[in-house]
Residue, then its C-alpha position, 0 to 999 in steps of 0.5 A: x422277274x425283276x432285279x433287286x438293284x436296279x428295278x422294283x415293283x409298286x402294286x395298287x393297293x385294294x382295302x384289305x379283306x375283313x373277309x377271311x375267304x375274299x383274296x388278299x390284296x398284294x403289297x402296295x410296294x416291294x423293292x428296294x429300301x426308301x428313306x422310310x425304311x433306313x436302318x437309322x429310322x428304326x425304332x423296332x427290329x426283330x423276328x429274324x431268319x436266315x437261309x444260305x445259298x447253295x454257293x455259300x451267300x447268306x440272306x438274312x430278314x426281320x421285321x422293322x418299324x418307325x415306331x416301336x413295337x408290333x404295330x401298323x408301320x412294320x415292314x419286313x426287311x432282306x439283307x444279303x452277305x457275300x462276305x460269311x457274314x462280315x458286311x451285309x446289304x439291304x437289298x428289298x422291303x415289303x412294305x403293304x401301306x406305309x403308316x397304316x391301316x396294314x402291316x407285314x411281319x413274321x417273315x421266314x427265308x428256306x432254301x428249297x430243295x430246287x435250290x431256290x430261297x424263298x421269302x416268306x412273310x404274314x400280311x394282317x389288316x387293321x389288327x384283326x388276324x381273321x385278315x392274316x395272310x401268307x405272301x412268297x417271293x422266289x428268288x431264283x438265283x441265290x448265289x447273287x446279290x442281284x438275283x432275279x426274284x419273282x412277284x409276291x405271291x399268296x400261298x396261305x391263309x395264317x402266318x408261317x414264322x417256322x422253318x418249312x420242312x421236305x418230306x421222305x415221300x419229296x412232299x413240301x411242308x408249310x408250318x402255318x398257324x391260325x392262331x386261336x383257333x381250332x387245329x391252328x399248328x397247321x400242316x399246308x402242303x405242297x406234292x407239285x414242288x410249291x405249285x399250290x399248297x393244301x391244309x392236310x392237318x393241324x394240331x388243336x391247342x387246349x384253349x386254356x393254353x392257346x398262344x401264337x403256334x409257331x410250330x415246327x415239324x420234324x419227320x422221326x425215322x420211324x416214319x411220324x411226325x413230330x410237331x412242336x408249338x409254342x405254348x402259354x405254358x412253353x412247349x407243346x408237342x404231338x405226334x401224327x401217325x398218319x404223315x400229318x391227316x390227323x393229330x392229337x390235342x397238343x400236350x405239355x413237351x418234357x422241353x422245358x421253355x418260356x413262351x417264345x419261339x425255339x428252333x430244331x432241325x435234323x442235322x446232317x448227320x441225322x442227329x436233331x438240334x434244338x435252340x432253346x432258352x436255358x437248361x431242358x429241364x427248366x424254364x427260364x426267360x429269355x436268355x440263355x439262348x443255347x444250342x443242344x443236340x439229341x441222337x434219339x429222336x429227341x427223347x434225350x439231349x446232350x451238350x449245352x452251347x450258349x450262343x448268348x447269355x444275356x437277357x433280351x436275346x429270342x427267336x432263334x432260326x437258322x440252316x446247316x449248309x452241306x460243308x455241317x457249319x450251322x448258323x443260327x439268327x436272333x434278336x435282341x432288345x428288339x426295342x433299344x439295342x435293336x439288332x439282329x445277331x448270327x451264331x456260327x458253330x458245328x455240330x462238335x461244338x454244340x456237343x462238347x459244350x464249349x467251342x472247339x471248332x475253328x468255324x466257330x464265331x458269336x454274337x455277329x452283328x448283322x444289323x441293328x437298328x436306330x432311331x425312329x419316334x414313339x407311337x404315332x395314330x395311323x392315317x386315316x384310321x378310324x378309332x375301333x368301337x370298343x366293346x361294351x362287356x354287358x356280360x361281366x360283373x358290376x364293379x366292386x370297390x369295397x374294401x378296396x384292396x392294393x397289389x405289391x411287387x418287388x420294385x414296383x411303386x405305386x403309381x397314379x392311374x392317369x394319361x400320359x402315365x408311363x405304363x411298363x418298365x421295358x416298354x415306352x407306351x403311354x395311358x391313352x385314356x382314363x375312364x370316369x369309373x377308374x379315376x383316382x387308381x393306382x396301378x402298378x408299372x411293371x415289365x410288360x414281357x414276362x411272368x410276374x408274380x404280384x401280392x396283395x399288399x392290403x386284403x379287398x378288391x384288386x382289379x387287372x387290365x387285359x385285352x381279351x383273347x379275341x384282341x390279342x394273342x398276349x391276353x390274360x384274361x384266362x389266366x385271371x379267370x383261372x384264379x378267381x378274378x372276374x370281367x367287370x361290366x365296363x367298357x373296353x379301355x383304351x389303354x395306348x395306341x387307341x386307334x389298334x383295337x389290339x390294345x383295348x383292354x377288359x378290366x378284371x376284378x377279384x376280392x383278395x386276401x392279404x398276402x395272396x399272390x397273382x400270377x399273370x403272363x404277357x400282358x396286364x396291368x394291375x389296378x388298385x384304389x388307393 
């Protein structure tokens, strides 16, 4: 056991195991923030979550990096408040190896019904989420700033970015995702108090719909469990009749939400809360982050708090304590304004729709991160080999076809050229087959729907689903593009395979429309 302000804790670090079954190595540092990790040399900051002591002290995580974006220097981060929320501490990082070839994120705070909060956090090596790993640290007296907390330990295989959950029966639930992948919103639990941990089920996700689960369980009165997960379409939902062995196939939920992370959770007066984005009934982007209460098991909601109205605020998690003040953690604009922000309301508040409780406090700020540099090539990492594509279709260029969008002009593809309107990434690469396009720059996160402008073929560039979790590639297949026999492209950051794209091409008609989630780029010859 250690303590946070006065000690830390350096691990030797092994290669990462590309080898899902091989155990993970542990973090080559956790402990107290170095100068690498100031909030003023952060160019990226969100994810967050947030637990409260037994005694009324806050902890609060996120992820952060030098460089921003998801990438290999993330490191997660714990703050702490004695104040409610007034001031806050940094207080402990893990950090896996600096600059690369690994990264941690995604991390998680519960307080377990021992009284202990537990720091829960997802390891990946060199991109690849065959790597992904579920590392805990405990810290056992939460009530101080100095608590003892123990060594990082591996719980799981997959990522936890969800609220755990107690069970009637006193059993512990993980929800851990092995995204796209068969039964990938898992159920790992613990009967010995968080001793080991056991898959016992997982919810299968359709593979047309497939996106990073973060799921979450809720046990219904009736004895089921309902789970909720993250969807390409918004929210997917099944129910197991068998505390968790066996579940349906995921199936669209009546929560009508982007494709972002929600939060829902009992209450302490046996109602549920739900934190979405926007109306039930409609699905907006991200903003509108608005708290909502059901006293039927989630069949019906009622209420409407908005937290914060602007766009750019996501990821919402946070804890009732026992006195029935909520609080709930989120971010926004994880790449400018940097900051992770607190709600703080009761349950009559959410049911009124207005705030009429004393306890009521929003937009805190509990961090917000600044300065950092763009992307910069990891040390010691070889670029990836990037895969031919001899399955797909040979390259068509006649007629050439042009896309248009709403603000959108047209711009020369080339390298160095400034790729998405909400994102700092430049093209890495241009290869022969595709100089003298254009492209357009639109937003990287969201839906956008493009048109075709003049009927011929039109190209999209998209990672393919085994690279990333953003990948478009089904929605394109979905609306008659096809995969072109040309090498993955890397378009930015070359040395993460994450980002090497597949080109797609379809013959359109003028005034046809495209539609593409997060993320691609549309192509066109000029």
């Amino acid at each position: 056991m250690h303590v946070l302000t006065s000690c830390l804790l350096v691990l030797v670090a092994l290669a990462a195991p590309e080898d899902p079954a091989a155990p993970p190595a542990p973090p080559e540092y956790a402990g107290p923030p170095q100068a690498l990790h100031a909030v003023t040399n952060r160019a990226f900051t969100g994810i967050p979550s947030l637990a409260v002591s037994p005694g009324g002290r806050l902890w609060a995580t996120w992820y952060a990096g030098v460089t921003p974006g998801e990438d290999h220097n993330n490191y997660v981060v714990l703050s702490t408040s004695g104040d409610d929320g007034k001031t806050w501490r940094e207080v402990l990082v893990v950090d896996p190896d600096a600059e690369g070839p690994r990264r941690t994120f995604d991390p998680e705070l519960w307080l377990g019904p021992d009284g202990k909060v537990r720091w829960f956090w997802a390891d990946r090596a060199g991109g690849s989420s065959r790597t992904d790993a579920l590392w805990m640290i405990e810290l056992a007296e939460p009530d101080s700033e100095t608590t003892a907390w123990a060594r990082p330990r591996c719980v799981a295989r997959g990522v936890m970015m969800c609220k755990p959950l107690v069970l009637s029966s006193g059993e512990w639930v993980l929800p851990v995702c092995t995204w796209f992948t068969e039964q990938s919103s898992k159920m790992v639990v613990s009967t010995d108090k968080g001793q080991t941990w056991s898959i016992r089920g997982g919810a299968t996700m359709p593979k047309e719909h497939r996106c990073f689960d973060e799921h979450m369980f809720i046990e219904r009165k009736d004895g089921s469990i309902w789970v909720l997960s993250r969807t390409k379409y918004g929210i997917g939902e099944s129910v197991s009749g068998d505390r968790g062995k066996t579940w349906p196939d995921l199936k669209p939920s009546a929560i009508q939400h982007p494709s972002a992370r929600f939060f829902i959770r009992r209450l302490n007066s046996g109602n549920l809360l739900l934190v979405k984005h926007g109306p039930i009934d409609k699905r907006t982007d991200r903003s509108l982050l608005t708290a909502y209460v059901s006293a039927d098991e989630g069949k019906t909601w009622t209420g409407g708090l908005v937290l914060d109205e602007r766009k750019g605020v996501s990821y919402p998690d946070g804890q009732q304590t026992a006195d029935g003040v909520i609080r709930i953690i989120y971010d926004y604009n994880r790449t400018s304004d940097r900051q992770i922000l607190l709600a703080t309301f009761r349950e009559e508040d959410v049911a009124a729709g207005k705030i009429v409780s004393k306890s009521a406090r929003l937009r805190q700020v509990v961090s917000a991160g600044s300065g950092g540099r763009e992307r910069v090539k990891p040390a010691n990492v070889k670029p990836a080999a990037v895969e031919a594509n001899k399955d797909g279709q040979p390259m068509r260029k006649d007629p050439p076809g042009s896309l248009a969008a709403d603000g959108a002009e047209a711009e020369k593809f080339a390298p160095q050229a400034l790729l998405f309107t909400d994102r700092k990434y430049t093209l890495s690469e241009c290869p022969p087959a595709l100089a003298g396009c254009r492209f357009l720059r639109v937003k990287l996160d969201g839906k956008k729907t493009l048109r075709c402008s003049r009927a011929g073929v039109v190209y999209f560039l998209t990672p393919a689903p085994a690279r990333n979790r953003d990948s478009c590639s089904q929605e394109l297949l979905d609306q008659g593009f096809q995969k072109v026999q040309l090498p993955e492209v890397r378009l930015f950051d070359p040395a993460n395979s994450r980002n090497f794209c597949t080109l797609y091409q379809k013959a359109c008609k003028e005034g046809e429309t495209v539609t593409v989630g997060k993320w691609a780029v549309p192509v066109f010859w000029p």
